[in-house]
N, C-alpha and C positions, 0 to 999 in steps of 0.2 A: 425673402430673396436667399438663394445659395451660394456658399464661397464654396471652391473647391480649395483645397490649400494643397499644394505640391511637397514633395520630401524635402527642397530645397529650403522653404519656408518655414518646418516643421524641424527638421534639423537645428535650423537659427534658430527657433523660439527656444528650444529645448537649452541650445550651449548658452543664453544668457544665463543661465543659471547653473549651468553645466549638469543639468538633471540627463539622466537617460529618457531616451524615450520611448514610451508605451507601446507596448506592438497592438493593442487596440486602442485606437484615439476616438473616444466622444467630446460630445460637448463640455461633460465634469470633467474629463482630464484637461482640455482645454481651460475651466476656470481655475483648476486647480493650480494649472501650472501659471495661469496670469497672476495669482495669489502671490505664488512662489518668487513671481517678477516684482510683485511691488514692495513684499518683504526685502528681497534682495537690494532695491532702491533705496527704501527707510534703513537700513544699515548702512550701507555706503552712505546714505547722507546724514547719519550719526556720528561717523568715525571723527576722531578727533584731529582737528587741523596742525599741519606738519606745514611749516614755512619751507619754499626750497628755493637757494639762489641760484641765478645761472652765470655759472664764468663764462658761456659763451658771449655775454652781457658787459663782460668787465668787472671789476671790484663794484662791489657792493656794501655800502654801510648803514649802519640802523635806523635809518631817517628814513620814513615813508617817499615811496616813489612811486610814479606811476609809468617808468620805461619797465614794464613787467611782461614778458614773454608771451606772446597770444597767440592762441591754436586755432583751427579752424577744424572743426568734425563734420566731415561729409559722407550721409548716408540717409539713403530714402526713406529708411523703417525709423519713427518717431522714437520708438523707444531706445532707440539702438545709440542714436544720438544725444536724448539724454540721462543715458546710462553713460557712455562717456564724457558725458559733462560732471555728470557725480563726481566720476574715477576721479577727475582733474580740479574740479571745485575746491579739494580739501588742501591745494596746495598752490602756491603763490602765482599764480597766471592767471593771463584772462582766457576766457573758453567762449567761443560763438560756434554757433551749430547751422549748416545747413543740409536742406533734403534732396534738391535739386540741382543738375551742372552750375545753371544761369545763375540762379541766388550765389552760387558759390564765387564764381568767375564774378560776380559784382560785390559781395563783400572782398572776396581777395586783392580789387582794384582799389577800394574806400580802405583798407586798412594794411600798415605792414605785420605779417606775420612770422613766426618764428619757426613753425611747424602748420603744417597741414596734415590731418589724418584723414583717410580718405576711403570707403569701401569703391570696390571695383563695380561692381552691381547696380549700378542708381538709372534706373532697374536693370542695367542689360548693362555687359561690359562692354560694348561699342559708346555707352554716354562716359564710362568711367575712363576710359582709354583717349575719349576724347576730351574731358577734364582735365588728365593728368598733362598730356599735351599741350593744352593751352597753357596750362599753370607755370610750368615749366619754360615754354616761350617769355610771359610773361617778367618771370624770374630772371631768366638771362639778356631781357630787356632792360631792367631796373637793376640788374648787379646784385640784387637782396639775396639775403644769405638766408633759403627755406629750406626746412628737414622736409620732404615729402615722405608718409608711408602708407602702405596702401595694404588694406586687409578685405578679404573676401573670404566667403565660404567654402569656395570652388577648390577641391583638391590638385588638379591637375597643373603639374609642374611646370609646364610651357608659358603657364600665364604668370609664374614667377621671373623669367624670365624675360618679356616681355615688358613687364614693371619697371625692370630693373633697364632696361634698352633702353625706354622713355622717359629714363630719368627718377623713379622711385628710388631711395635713399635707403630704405627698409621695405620688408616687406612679411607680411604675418597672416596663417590660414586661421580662420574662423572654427578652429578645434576646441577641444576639452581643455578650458581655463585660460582661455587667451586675453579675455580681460587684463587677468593681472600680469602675463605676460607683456601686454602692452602699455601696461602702466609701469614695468619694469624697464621698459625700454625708455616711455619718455623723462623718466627719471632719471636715464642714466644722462640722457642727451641734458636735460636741464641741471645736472651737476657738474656734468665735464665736458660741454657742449661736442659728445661725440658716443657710437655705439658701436661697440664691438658685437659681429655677427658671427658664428659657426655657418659654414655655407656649403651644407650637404652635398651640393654640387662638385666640390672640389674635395671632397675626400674626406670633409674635418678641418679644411683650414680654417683659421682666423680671419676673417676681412673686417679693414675700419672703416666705414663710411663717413 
């Protein structure tokens, strides 16, 4: 059987590991670069564990608890989701992962969460736009206080903007090194339960979500 893989596709494979990519793709640059993927996994899930408490939580003291900060990662592509569970593994939260809106939308109702990550894409941003909506609804149903942010690969600035309409909290493009960009982020949120953005759109300003 033949897959076609689009640039869309080919692009993401590439930035999980933020390799360039081949201006000729066969099959061995293909393995070569899945190699490259699971090396990049066996490190992340080497790293050594870093505890992080969250003040958006309240005082915390050294007695095992289990009111511990739980994320939700939503994104269609398996690896992609857990590759961000690695990110977040090494550090004091709990992390569930799903692939599709429905899954998402019924774990999100079976558990409260602290943060949702969420790709715009699953597969088409009309599921992801109508995820983030529901979520959101949801949210302002039940009072809970959720970080939403939403990353995609898609460059075009409209659809940041849009995110941001319907309620995303942050928002982050699918570029060179956005991993750890995003792990910069929920860190910040889990130590000072809040993130300071630069928001191109305005010139350079600061905004705090």
């Amino acid at each position: 059987m033949q897959v076609d893989l689009d640039d869309e596709f080919l692009d993401l494979f590439y930035n999980i590991t933020n390799s360039p990519k081949p201006k000729v793709i066969d099959l061995i640059a293909l393995k070569t670069q899945l190699i490259n993927i699971v090396d990049t996994l066996k490190e992340l899930n080497s790293s050594v564990k870093k505890p992080i408490r969250s003040k958006a939580l309240g005082n915390c003291d050294e007695t095992p608890t289990t009111n511990l900060p739980a994320i939700l990662m939503v994104d269609d592509l398996g690896v992609i989701t857990y590759q961000l569970k690695v990110l977040m593994d090494d550090y004091e939260c709990e992390v569930d992962c799903s692939q599709e809106i429905y899954d998402a939308v019924n774990k999100f109702k079976a558990k409260k969460y602290s943060y949702v990550i969420m790709d715009l894409f699953i597969p088409t941003e009309r599921e992801g736009f109508i995820l983030l909506t529901e979520l959101k609804k949801m949210i302002n149903k039940t009072g809970q206080n959720t970080i939403i942010g939403v990353i995609t690969a898609s460059p075009r600035k409209e659809i940041e903007q849009q995110c941001k309409q319907k309620g995303a909290d942050f928002f982050l493009e699918k570029n060179n090194d956005w991993q750890t960009k995003l792990r910069e982020i929920l860190l910040s949120y889990l130590e000072t339960g809040e993130y300071d953005e630069v928001d191109d759109v305005n010139g350079g300003a600061e905004q705090s979500f």
